[in-house]
C-alpha positions as CSV (number, residue, x, y, z in Angstrom):
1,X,177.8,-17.0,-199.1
2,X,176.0,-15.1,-201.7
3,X,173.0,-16.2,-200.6
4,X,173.2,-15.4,-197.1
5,X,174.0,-11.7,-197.8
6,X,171.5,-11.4,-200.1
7,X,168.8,-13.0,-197.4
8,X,170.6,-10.2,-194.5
9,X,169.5,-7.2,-196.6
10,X,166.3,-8.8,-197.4
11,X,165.9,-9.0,-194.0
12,X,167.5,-5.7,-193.0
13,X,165.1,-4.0,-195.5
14,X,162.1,-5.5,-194.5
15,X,162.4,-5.1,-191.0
16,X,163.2,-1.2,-191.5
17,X,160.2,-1.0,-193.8
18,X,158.6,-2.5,-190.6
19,X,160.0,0.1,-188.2
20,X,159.6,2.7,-190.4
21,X,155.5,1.9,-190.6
22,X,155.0,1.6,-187.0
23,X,157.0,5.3,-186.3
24,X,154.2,6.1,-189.4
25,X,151.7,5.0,-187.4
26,X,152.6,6.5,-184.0
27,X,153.2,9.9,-185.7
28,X,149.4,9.6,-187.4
29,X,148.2,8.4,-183.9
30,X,149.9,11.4,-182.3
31,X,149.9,14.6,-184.6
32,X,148.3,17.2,-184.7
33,X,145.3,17.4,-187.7
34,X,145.2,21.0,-187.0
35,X,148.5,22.1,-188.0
36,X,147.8,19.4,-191.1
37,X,144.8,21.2,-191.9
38,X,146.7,24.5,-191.9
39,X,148.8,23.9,-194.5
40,X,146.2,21.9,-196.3
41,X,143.9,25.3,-196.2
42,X,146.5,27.6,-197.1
43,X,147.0,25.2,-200.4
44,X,143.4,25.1,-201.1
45,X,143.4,28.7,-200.6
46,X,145.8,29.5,-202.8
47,X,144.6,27.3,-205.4
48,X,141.6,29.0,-205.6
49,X,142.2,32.3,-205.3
50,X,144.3,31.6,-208.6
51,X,141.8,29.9,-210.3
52,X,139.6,32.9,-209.5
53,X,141.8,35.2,-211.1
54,X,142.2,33.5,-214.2
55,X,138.7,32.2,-214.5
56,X,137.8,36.4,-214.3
57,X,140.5,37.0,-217.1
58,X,139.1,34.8,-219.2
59,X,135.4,35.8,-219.0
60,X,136.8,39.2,-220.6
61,X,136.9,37.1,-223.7
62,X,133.7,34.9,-223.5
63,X,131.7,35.5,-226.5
64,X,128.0,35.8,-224.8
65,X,127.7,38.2,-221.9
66,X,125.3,35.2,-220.4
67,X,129.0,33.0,-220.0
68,X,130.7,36.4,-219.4
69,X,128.6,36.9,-216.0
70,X,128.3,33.2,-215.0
71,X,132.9,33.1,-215.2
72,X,132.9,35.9,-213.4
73,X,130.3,34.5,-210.8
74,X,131.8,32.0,-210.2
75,X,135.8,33.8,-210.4
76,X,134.4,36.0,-207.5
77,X,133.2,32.7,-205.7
78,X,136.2,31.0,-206.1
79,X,138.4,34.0,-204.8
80,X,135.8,34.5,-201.9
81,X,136.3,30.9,-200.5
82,X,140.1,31.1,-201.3
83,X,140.4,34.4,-198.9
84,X,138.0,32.3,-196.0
85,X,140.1,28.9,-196.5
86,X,143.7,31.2,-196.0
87,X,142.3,32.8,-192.8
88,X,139.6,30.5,-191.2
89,X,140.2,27.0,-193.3
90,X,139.0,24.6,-190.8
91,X,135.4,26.8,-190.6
92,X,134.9,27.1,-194.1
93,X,135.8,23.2,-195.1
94,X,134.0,21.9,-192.3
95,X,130.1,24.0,-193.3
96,X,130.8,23.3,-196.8
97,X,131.9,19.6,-197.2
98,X,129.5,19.1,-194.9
99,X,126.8,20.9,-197.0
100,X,127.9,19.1,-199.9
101,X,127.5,15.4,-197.8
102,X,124.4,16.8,-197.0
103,X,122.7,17.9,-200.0
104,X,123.8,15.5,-202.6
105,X,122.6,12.6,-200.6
106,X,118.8,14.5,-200.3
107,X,119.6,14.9,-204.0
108,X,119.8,11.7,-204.7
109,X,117.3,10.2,-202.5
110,X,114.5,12.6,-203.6
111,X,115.8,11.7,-207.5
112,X,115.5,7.9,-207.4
113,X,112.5,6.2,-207.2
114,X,113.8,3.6,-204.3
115,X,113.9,6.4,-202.0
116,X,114.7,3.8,-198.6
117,X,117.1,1.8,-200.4
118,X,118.7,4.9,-201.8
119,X,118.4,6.2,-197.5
120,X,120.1,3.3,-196.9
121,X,123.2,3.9,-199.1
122,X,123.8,7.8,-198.1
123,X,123.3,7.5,-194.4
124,X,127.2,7.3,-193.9
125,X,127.2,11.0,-195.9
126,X,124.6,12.2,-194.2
127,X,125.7,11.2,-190.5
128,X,129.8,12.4,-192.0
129,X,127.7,15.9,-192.9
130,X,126.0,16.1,-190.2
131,X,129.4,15.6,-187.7
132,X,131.5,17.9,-190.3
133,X,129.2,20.8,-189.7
134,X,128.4,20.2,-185.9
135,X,131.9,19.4,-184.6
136,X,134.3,20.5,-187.1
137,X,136.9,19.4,-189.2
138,X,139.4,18.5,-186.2
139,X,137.5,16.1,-184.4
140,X,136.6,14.2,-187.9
141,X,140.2,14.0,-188.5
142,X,141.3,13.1,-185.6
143,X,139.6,9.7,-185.6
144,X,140.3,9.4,-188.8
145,X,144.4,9.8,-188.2
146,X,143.6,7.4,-185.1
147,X,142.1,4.7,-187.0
148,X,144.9,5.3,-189.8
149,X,147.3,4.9,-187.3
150,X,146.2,1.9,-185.7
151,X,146.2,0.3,-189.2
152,X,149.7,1.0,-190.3
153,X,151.1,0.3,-187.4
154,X,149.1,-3.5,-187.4
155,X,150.3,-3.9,-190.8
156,X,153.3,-3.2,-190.6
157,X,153.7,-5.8,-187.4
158,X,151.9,-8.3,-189.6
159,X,154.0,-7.5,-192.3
160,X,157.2,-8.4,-190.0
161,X,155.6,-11.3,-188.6
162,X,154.8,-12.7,-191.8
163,X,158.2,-11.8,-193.2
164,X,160.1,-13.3,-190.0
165,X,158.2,-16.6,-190.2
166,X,159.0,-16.8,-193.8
167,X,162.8,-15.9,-193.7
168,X,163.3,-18.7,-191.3
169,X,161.4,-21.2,-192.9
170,X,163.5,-20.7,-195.8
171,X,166.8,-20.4,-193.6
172,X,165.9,-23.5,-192.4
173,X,164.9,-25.6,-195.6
174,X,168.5,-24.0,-197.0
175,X,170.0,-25.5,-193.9
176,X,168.0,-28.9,-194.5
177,X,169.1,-29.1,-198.4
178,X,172.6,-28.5,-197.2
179,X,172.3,-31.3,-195.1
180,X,170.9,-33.7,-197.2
181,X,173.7,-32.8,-199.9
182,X,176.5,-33.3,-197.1
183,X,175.0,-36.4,-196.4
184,X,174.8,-37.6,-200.4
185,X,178.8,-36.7,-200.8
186,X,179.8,-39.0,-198.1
């Protein structure tokens, strides 16, 4: 009897954990990435506008005016991008990340001595660069929550598939070794 309670919350659990993957899945499918963004942007923002501001208090006490200048560079930077990425985030992550996937793959390339093979490897940044800064952020993620979405919700149906065929094969061995011990008393 102990058993069989113990296999219903098994399988009670499981097939929430299932449910609860798929409604995952449909909200990834179906939300919106700009109001994700939003609060994403505000974070960053924040984040470096405080980083800023203490990076520039601490240059006060840098022993060499050259790391004096280059911490408050780069404080002044910092608080710069975290004023854009409060106001216009989706702008200002878009051009710079896809900057970034843009130059350090010509970086590299030009530094190795394989230049095609190196090609080979950063094509997927380059092409992700290239659609960051020509379409924006929101179409990027968007395929990106689709995709996401689509996988957790197969998962989690293979999940419950796999679990279902599972709990009754070993509902139905129990059942079998009950058998064959019924039949062993008699």
């Amino acid at each position: 009897m102990e058993t069989t309670n113990r296999n219903n919350v098994i399988l009670f659990w499981n097939i929430l954990i299932s449910i609860i993957g798929i409604i995952l899945g449909i909200i990834f499918i179906f939300a919106d990435p700009e109001d994700i963004l939003k609060i994403a942007g505000i974070i960053l923002g924040i984040y470096l506008i405080f980083n800023g501001v203490l990076i520039f208090l601490s240059s006060t006490i840098q022993t060499t005016l050259m790391e004096k200048y280059n911490n408050m560079i780069i404080s002044i930077i910092l608080f710069i991008l975290g004023i854009l990425l409060l106001f216009v985030h989706h702008y200002v992550f878009s051009i710079v990340a896809g900057i970034f996937l843009i130059i350090i793959p010509i970086y590299r390339i030009i530094a190795n001595h394989q230049h095609f093979e190196t090609f080979k490897k950063e094509i997927v940044h380059l092409v992700l660069g290239a659609i960051l800064i020509f379409c924006g952020i929101n179409t990027l993620t968007k395929i990106i929550f689709y995709i996401l979405g689509g996988l957790v919700i197969l998962l989690s149906i293979v999940y419950l598939i796999f679990f279902l065929i599972n709990y009754f094969k070993a509902k139905h061995l129990i059942k079998k070794k009950e058998q064959e011990n019924s039949v062993i008393d008699v």
